[in-house]
C-alpha positions in Angstrom: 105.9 121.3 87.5 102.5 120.5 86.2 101.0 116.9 85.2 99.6 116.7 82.6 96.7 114.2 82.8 95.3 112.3 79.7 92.0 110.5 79.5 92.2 106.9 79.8 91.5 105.3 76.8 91.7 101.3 77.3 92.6 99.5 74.1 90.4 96.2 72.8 94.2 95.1 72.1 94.6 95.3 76.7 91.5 92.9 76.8 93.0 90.5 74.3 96.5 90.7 75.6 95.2 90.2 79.1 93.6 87.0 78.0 96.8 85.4 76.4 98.5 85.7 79.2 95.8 84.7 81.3 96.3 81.4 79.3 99.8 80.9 78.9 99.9 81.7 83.1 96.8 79.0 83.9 97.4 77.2 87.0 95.0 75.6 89.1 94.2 77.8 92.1 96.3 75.9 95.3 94.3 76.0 98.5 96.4 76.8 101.8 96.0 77.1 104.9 100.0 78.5 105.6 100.8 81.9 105.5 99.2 84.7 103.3 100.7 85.5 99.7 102.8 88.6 99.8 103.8 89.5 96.2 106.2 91.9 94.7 103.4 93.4 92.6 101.7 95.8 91.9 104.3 98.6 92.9 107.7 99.1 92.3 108.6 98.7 95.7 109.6 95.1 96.8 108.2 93.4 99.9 110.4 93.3 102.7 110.0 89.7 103.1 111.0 86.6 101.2 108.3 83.6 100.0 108.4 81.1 102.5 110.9 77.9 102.8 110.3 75.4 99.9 107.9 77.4 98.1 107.6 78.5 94.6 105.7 82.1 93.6 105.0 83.4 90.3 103.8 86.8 89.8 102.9 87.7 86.7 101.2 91.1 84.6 101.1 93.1 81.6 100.8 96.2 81.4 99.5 98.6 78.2 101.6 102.6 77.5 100.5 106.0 76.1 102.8 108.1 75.6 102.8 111.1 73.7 99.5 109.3 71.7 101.9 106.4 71.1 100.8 102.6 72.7 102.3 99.7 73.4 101.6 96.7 75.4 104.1 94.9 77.5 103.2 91.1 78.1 104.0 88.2 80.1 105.6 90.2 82.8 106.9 87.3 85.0 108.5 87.1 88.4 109.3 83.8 90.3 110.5 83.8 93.6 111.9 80.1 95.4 112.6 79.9 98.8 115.1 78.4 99.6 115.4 79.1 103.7 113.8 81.2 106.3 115.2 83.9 104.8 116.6 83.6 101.5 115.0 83.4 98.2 116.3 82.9 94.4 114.5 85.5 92.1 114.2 85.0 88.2 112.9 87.5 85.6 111.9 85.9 82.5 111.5 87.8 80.0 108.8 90.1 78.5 107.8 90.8 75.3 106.3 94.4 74.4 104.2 95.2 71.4 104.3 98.4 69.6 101.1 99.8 68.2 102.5 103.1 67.0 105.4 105.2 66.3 107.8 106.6 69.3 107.9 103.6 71.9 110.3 101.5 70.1 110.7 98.0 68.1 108.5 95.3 69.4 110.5 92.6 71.4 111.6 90.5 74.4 113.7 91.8 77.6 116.4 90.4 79.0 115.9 88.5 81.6 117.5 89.0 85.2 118.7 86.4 88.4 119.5 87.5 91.9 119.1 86.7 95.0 116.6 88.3 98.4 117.8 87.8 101.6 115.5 89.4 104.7 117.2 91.3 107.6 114.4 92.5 109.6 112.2 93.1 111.7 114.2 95.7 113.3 113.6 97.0 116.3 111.2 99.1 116.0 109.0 97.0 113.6 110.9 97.9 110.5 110.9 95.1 108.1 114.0 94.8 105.8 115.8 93.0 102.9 118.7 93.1 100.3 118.3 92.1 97.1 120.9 91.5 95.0 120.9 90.3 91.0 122.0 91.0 87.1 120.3 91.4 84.5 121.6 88.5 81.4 121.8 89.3 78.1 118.8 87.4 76.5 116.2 89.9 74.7 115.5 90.5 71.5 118.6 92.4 69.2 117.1 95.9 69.5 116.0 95.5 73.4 119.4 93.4 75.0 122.0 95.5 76.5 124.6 92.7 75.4 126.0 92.8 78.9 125.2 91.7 82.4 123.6 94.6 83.8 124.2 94.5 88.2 121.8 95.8 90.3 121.1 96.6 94.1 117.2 97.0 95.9 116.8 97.5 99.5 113.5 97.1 100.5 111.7 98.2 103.5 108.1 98.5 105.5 106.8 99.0 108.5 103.2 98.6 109.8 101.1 101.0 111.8 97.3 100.8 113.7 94.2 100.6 111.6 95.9 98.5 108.6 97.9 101.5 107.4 101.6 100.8 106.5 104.5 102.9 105.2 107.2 101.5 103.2 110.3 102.3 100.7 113.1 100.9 98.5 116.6 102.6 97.7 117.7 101.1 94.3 120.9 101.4 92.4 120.7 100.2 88.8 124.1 100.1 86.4 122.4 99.8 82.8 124.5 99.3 80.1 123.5 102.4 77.4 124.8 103.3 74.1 127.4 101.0 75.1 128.6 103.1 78.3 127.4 102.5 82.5 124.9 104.9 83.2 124.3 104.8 87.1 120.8 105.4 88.3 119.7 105.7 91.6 115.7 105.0 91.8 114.4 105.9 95.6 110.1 105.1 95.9 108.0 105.6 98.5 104.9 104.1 99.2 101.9 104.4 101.5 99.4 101.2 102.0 96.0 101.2 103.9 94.1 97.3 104.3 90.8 97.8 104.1 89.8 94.1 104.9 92.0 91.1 105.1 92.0 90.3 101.7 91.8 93.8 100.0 94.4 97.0 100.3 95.0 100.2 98.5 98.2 101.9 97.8 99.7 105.1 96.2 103.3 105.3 95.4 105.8 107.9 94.2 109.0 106.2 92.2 111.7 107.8 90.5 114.8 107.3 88.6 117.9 109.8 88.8 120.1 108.5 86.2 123.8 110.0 86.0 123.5 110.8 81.9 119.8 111.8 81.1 117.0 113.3 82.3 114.6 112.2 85.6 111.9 109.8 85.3 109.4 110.4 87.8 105.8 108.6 88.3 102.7 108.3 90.7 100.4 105.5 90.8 97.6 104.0 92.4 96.5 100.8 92.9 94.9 97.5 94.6 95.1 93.8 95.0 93.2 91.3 96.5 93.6 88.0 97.6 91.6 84.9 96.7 92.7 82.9 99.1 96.2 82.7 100.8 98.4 81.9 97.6 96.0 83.5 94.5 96.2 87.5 94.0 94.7 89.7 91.6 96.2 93.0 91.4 95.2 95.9 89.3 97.2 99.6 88.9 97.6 102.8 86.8 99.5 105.8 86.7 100.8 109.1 85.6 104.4 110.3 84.6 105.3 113.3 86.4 108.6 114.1 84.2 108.7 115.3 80.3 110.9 111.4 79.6 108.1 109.7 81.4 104.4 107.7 79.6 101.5 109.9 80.1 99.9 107.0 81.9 99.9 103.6 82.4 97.6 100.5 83.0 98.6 97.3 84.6 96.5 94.1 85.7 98.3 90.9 87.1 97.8 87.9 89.1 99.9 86.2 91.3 100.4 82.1 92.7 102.5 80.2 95.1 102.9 76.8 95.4 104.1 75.0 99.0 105.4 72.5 99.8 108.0 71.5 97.5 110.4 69.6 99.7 110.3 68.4 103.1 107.4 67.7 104.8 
């Protein structure tokens, strides 16, 4: 199998799209002194952990697709995450719009958007951090991008840390889409590797792919960083390749990330 690697070309339309969002997203940076942001982004695998205990998170990206010469930009990508114990959070999806700039990658449109639930198991002995999530996907998009059904899915997330800031982690997925009117079960493993290269910087590079029961693979690589501001403001940047003939060329993603404390309680 041999990837097939395109030259980036970065769009005027990314720097404008980045912007919006920028601005519909504006918060006012919330200082901290409690525990570090830990975000869902920029890979597809999940932290292990949940947000903590009366907190609110938002994470939030877009990210800009070539395929086959084709582009499109998918905005307002939007994750919040509410804690509502130790060790359980509520997780909502909202929904994203993407933007067409070409023939091939579709109708422009919004998502659906999805609800579900994380709860954290771990550590394990052994140092392994692990979770469960659990959620649907709600049939809210736009005509040509809804599935018209609640879609059930199943993520379990795991890490564990070794010496010198590296860290290994994972997540086995199981995803029942509703396509062409029929279930098509997927099973999406990833794998990804994670080094800290100071307390508010890391690296990753991460291998995802999705085994669907009707269709072919969709395989992809990517690379990445984010950095923390301070302990509840991230900035995350990544790209990619698709290693699979029904994959994007590449991709480009930026995001950035908030939590709020405090919400209840003292």
């Amino acid at each position: 199998m041999r990837l097939r690697v395109i030259p980036f070309r970065v769009p005027w339309r990314l720097v404008i799209a980045t912007l919006f969002c920028a601005a519909s997203a504006h918060t006012t940076l919330a200082q901290s002194a409690g525990e570090e942001i830990v975000t869902d982004r920029p890979d597809i695998t999940e932290s292990a952990i949940v947000v903590p205990k009366a907190s609110l998170q938002a994470e939030n990206g877009l990210t800009w697709t070539n395929d086959h010469l084709d582009d499109s930009v998918t905005l307002c990508q939007t994750l919040l995450r509410l804690g509502l114990s130790e060790r359980t959070e509520l997780r909502l999806t909202l929904p994203s719009y993407s933007l067409g700039f070409s023939r091939g990658l579709g109708p422009s449109g919004a998502t659906d958007m999805s609800i579900g639930f994380k709860q954290q198991l771990g550590p394990l002995p052994g140092g392994i951090d692990l979770s469960v999530i659990v959620a649907t996907s709600v049939p809210s998009g736009s005509a040509d991008k809804t599935t018209h059904r609640l879609d059930p899915f199943l993520k379990v997330p795991w890490s564990r840390e070794f010496g010198n800031g590296w860290s290994i982690g994972g997540m086995a997925s199981i995803f029942w889409p509703t396509e062409q009117s029929r279930r098509n079960l997927i099973l999406e493993p990833t794998f990804v590797l994670q080094r800290n290269l100071s307390k508010s910087l890391d690296v990753f590079a991460e291998y995802g792919g999705d085994y669907p029961q009707h269709g072919g693979s969709k395989q992809t690589i990517r690379f990445g960083t984010a950095y923390r501001i301070n302990s509840t403001n991230q900035v995350d940047f990544h790209f990619g390749f698709g290693l699979s003939s029904s994959t994007p060329h590449q991709f480009f993603a930026v995001g950035y990330s908030f939590r709020i404390d405090r919400l209840w309680g003292k």
